[in-house]
C-alpha positions as CSV (number, residue, x, y, z in Angstrom):
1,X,-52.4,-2.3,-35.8
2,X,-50.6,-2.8,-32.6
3,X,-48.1,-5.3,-34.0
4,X,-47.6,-2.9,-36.8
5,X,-46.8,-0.2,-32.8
6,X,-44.9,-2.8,-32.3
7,X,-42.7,-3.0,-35.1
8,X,-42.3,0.8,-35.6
9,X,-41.6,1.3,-32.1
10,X,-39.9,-1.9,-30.8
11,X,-41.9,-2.1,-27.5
12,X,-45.3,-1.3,-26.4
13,X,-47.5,-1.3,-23.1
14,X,-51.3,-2.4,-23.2
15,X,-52.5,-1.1,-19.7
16,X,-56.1,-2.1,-17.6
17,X,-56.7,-5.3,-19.2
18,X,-58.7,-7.6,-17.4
19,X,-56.1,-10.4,-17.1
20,X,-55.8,-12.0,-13.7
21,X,-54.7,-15.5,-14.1
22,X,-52.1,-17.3,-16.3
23,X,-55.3,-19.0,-18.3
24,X,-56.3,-15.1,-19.2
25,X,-52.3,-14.3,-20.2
26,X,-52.1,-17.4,-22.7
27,X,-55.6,-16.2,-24.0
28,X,-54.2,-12.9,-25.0
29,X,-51.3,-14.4,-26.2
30,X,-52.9,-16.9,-28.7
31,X,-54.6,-13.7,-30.1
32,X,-51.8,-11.9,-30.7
33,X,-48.9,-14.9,-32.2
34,X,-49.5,-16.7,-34.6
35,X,-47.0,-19.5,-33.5
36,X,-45.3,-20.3,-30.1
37,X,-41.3,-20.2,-29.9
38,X,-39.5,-22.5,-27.4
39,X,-37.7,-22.1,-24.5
40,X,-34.0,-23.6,-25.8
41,X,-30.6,-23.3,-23.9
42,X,-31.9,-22.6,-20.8
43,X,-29.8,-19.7,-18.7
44,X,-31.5,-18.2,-16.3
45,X,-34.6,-19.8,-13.7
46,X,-37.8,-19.6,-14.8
47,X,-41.3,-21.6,-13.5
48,X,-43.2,-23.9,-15.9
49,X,-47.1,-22.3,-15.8
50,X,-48.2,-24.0,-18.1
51,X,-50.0,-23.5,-21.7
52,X,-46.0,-22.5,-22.6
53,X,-46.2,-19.5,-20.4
54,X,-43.9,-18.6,-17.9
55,X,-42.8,-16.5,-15.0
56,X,-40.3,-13.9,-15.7
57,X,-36.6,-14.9,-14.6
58,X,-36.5,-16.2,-10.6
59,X,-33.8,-13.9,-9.6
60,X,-33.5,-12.3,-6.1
61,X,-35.3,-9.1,-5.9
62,X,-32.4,-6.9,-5.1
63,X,-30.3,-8.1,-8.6
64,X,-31.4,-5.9,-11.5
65,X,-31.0,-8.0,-14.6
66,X,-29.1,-6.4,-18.0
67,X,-30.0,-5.8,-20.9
68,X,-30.1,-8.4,-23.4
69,X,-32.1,-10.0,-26.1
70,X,-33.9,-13.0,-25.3
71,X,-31.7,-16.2,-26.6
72,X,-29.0,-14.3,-28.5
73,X,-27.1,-17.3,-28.6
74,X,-29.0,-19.7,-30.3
75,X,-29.3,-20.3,-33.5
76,X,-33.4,-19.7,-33.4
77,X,-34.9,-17.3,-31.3
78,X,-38.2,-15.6,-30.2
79,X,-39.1,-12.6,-32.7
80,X,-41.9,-11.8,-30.1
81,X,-42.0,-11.5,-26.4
82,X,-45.3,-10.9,-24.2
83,X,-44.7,-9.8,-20.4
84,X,-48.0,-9.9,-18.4
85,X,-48.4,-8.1,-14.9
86,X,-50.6,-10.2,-12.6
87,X,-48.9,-8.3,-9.3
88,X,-47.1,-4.9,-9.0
89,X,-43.9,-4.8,-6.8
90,X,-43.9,-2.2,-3.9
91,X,-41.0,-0.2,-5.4
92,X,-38.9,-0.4,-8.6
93,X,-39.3,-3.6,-10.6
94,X,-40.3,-2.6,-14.2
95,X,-39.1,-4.5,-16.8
96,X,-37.2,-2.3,-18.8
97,X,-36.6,-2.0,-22.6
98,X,-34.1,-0.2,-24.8
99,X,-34.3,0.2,-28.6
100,X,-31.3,-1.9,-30.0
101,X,-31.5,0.3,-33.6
102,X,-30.1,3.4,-31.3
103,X,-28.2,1.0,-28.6
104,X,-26.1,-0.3,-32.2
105,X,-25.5,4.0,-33.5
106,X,-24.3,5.1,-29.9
107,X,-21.6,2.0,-29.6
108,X,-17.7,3.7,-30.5
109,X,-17.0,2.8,-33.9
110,X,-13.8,1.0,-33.0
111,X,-15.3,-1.6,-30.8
112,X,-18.3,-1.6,-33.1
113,X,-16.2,-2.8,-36.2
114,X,-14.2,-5.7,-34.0
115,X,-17.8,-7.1,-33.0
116,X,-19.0,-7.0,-36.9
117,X,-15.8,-8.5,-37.9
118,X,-15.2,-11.4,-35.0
119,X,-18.8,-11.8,-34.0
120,X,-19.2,-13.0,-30.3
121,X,-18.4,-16.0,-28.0
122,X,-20.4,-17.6,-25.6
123,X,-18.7,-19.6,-22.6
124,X,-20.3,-21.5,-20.4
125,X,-20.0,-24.3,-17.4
126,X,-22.6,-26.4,-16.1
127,X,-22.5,-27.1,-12.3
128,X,-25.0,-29.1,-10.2
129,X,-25.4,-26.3,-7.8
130,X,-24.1,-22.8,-9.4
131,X,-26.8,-21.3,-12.1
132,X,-28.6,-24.1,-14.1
133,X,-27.0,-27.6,-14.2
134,X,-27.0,-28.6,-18.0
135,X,-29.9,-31.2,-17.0
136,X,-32.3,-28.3,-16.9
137,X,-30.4,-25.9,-19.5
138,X,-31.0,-28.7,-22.1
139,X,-33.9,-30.4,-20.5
140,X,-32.5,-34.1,-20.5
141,X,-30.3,-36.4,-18.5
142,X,-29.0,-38.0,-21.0
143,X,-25.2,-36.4,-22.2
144,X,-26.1,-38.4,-26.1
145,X,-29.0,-36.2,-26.5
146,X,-26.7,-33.1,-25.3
147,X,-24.1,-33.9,-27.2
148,X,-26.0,-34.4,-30.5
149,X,-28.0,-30.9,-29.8
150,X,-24.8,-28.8,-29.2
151,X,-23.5,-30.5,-32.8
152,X,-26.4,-29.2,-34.6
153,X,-26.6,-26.2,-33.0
154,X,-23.1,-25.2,-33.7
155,X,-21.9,-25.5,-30.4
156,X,-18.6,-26.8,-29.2
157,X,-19.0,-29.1,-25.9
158,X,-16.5,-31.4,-23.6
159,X,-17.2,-33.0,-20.2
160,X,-14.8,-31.9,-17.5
161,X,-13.9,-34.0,-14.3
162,X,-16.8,-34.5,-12.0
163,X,-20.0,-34.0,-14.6
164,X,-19.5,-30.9,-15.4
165,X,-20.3,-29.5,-19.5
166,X,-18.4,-26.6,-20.5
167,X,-19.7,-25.4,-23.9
168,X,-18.3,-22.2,-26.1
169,X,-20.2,-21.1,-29.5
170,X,-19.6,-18.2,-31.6
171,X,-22.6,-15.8,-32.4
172,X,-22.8,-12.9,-34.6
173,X,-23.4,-9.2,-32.4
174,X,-25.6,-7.3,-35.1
175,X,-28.0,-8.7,-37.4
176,X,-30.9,-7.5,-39.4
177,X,-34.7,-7.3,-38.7
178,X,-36.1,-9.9,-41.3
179,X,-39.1,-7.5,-41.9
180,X,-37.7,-4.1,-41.7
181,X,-33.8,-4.8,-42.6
182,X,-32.8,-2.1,-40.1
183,X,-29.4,-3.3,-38.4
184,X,-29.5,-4.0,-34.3
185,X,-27.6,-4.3,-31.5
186,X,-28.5,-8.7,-30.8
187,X,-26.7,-10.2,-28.6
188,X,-25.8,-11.2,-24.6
189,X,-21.8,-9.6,-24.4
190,X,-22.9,-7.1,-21.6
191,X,-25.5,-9.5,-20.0
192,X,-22.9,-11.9,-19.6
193,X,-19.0,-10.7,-18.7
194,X,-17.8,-11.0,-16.5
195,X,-17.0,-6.9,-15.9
196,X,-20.6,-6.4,-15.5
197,X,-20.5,-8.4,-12.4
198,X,-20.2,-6.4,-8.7
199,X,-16.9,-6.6,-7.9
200,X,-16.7,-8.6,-4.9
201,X,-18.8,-11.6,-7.1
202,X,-16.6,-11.4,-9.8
203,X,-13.6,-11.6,-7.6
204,X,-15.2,-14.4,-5.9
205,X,-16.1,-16.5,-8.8
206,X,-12.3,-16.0,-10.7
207,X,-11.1,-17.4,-7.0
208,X,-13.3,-20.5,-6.9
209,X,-13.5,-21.1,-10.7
210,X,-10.8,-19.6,-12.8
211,X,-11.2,-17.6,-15.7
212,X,-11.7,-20.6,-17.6
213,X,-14.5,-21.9,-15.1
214,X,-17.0,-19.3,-15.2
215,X,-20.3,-19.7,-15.4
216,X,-20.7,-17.8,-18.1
217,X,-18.4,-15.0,-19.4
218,X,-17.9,-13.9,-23.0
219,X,-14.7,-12.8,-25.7
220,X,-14.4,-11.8,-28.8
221,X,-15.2,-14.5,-31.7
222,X,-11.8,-14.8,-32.3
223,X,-11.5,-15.4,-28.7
224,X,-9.8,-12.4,-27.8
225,X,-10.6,-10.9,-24.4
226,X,-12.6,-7.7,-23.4
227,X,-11.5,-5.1,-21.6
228,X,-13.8,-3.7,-18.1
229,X,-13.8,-0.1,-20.0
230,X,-14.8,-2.1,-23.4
231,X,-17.5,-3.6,-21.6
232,X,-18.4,-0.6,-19.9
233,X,-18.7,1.5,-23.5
234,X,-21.7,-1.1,-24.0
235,X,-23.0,-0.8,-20.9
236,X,-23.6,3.2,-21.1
237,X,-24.8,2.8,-24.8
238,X,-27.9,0.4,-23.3
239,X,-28.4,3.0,-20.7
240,X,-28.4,5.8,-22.6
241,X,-31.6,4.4,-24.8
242,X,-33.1,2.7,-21.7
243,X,-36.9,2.9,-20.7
244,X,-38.7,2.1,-17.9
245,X,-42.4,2.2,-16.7
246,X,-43.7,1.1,-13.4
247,X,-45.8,-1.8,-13.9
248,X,-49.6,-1.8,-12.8
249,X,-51.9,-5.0,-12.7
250,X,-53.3,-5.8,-16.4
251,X,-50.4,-4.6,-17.9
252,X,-49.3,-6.5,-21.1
253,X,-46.0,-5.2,-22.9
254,X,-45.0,-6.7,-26.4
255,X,-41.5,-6.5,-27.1
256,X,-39.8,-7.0,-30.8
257,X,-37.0,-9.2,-29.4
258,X,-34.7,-8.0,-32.2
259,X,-35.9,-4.5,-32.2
260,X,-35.8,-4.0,-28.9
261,X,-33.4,-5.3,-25.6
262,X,-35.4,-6.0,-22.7
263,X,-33.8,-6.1,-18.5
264,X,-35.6,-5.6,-15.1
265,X,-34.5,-3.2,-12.5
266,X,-34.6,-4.2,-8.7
267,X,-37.6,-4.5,-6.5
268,X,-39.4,-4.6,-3.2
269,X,-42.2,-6.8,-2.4
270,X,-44.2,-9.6,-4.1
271,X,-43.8,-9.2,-8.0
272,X,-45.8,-11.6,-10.5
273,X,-44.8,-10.6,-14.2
274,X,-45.2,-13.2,-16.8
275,X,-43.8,-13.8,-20.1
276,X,-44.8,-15.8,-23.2
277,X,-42.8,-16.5,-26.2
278,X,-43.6,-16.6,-29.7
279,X,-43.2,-16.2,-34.0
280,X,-39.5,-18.2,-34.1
281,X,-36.8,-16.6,-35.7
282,X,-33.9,-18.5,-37.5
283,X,-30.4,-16.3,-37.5
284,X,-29.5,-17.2,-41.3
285,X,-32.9,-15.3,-42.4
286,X,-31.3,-12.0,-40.6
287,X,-28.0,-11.1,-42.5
288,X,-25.8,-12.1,-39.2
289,X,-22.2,-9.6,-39.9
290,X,-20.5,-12.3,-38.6
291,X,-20.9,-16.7,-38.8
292,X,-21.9,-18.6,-36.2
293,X,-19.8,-21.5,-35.2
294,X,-18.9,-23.6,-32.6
295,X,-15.6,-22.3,-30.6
């Protein structure tokens, strides 16, 4: 019944469970998936707990994270995602959610139809000591293995001068829920441009880097730029469908990762939220609009 909540809903919160450990998290999370998803094209930092559970993104408290649906961009993601309050934050903090079935409806038609027609592009660059180095993102030191992963994966990769992988992959931006067959919102274009950044960052990153030397950043499929207003039409669809509830300890909150976008606002104090993974998705068994390829 509550994945059935789940499904109907996109989200829901389990509050006053007796969870206080990572051991009693896995527990609940064995009962509830039936199969564990991987962690694949690492982004963002996250600590190993072990038992394939995890803490929630390692980003500085005062950085609210977007929108976005967990691993977009590869070509098999989680259909399932388990967060797990172990410690409440002072202030703020809640990982918050937004139905992508209503994010997709409240996007202008115009910029709606590009994204179904060209899909999405991924761009990324792997430095030692800016984000994760491609060592971690792909868990291996060895560029053969990388290089073999990104060619089955669709994923178009070079090595530039001093180590450094720059990859770019094409993804489609809506796709259907393999179950229900309602079209979402699925992907990481706001989470990722480079217009979503503070100013003064984003400045400072073009200065260092380049537009080509990004991080991350994102285009059009066909490779065509976005505009800051463009981005900014996405932006205030997520926040018009947004939800938030302040976490309390014992909390667990299931989240349809195709039904449903999930962020965290900013916080004060010690916060412990934990996430599991699980029921693997592959994108061809979810009518993509658009075909994934390497760019």
């Amino acid at each position: 019944m509550l994945r059935d909540l789940v499904l109907k809903h996109g989200h829901v919160l389990v509050r006053g469970l007796p969870i206080t450990s990572s051991e009693n998290f896995a527990e609940v999370r064995d009962l509830l998936v039936v199969e564990r998803a991987a962690y694949t094209e690492k982004a963002t930092p996250r600590s190993k707990l072990g038992d394939d559970v995890y803490s929630s993104t390692d980003m500085p408290p005062s950085h609210a994270i977007h929108l976005h649906n967990e691993n977009s961009y590869t070509l098999k993601f989680p259909g399932i995602l388990l967060f797990c309050c172990l410690e409440a934050p002072d202030t703020g903090g809640a990982t918050t959610v937004a139905d992508v079935r209503k994010v997709l409806a409240r996007i202008p038609a115009p910029l709606e139809t590009r994204f179904r027609q060209h899909g999405w592009m991924l761009k990324r660059n792997y430095y030692s000591r800016l984000g994760l180095p491609w060592t971690v993102a792909f868990d291996t030191e060895d560029r053969q293995v990388v290089e073999k992963y990104c060619a089955a994966n669709l994923i178009g990769a070079r090595w530039q001068p001093g180590g450094v992988l720059q990859t770019a992959q094409k993804r489609t931006a809506t796709i259907r829920h393999p179950q229900t067959g309602e079209e979402v919102w699925f992907n990481h274009v706001a989470f990722w441009s480079k217009w979503s950044l503070p100013e003064q960052s984003r400045m400072m990153l073009v200065d260092s880097f380049g537009d080509d030397g990004l991080p991350f950043d994102v285009a059009l499929g066909n490779g065509e730029a976005l505009t800051q207003d463009e981005v900014r039409q996405l932006l205030d669809a997520y926040e018009a469908e947004l939800c938030r509830e302040s976490w309390q300890p014992g909390d667990v909150m299931l989240v349809d990762n195709i039904l449903s976008a999930h962020g965290r606002d900013a916080f004060t104090g010690r916060r412990k939220i934990l996430v599991a993974m699980g029921e693997p998705v592959s994108l061809d068994v979810c009518n993509p609009s658009s075909e994934a390829a390497p760019a």
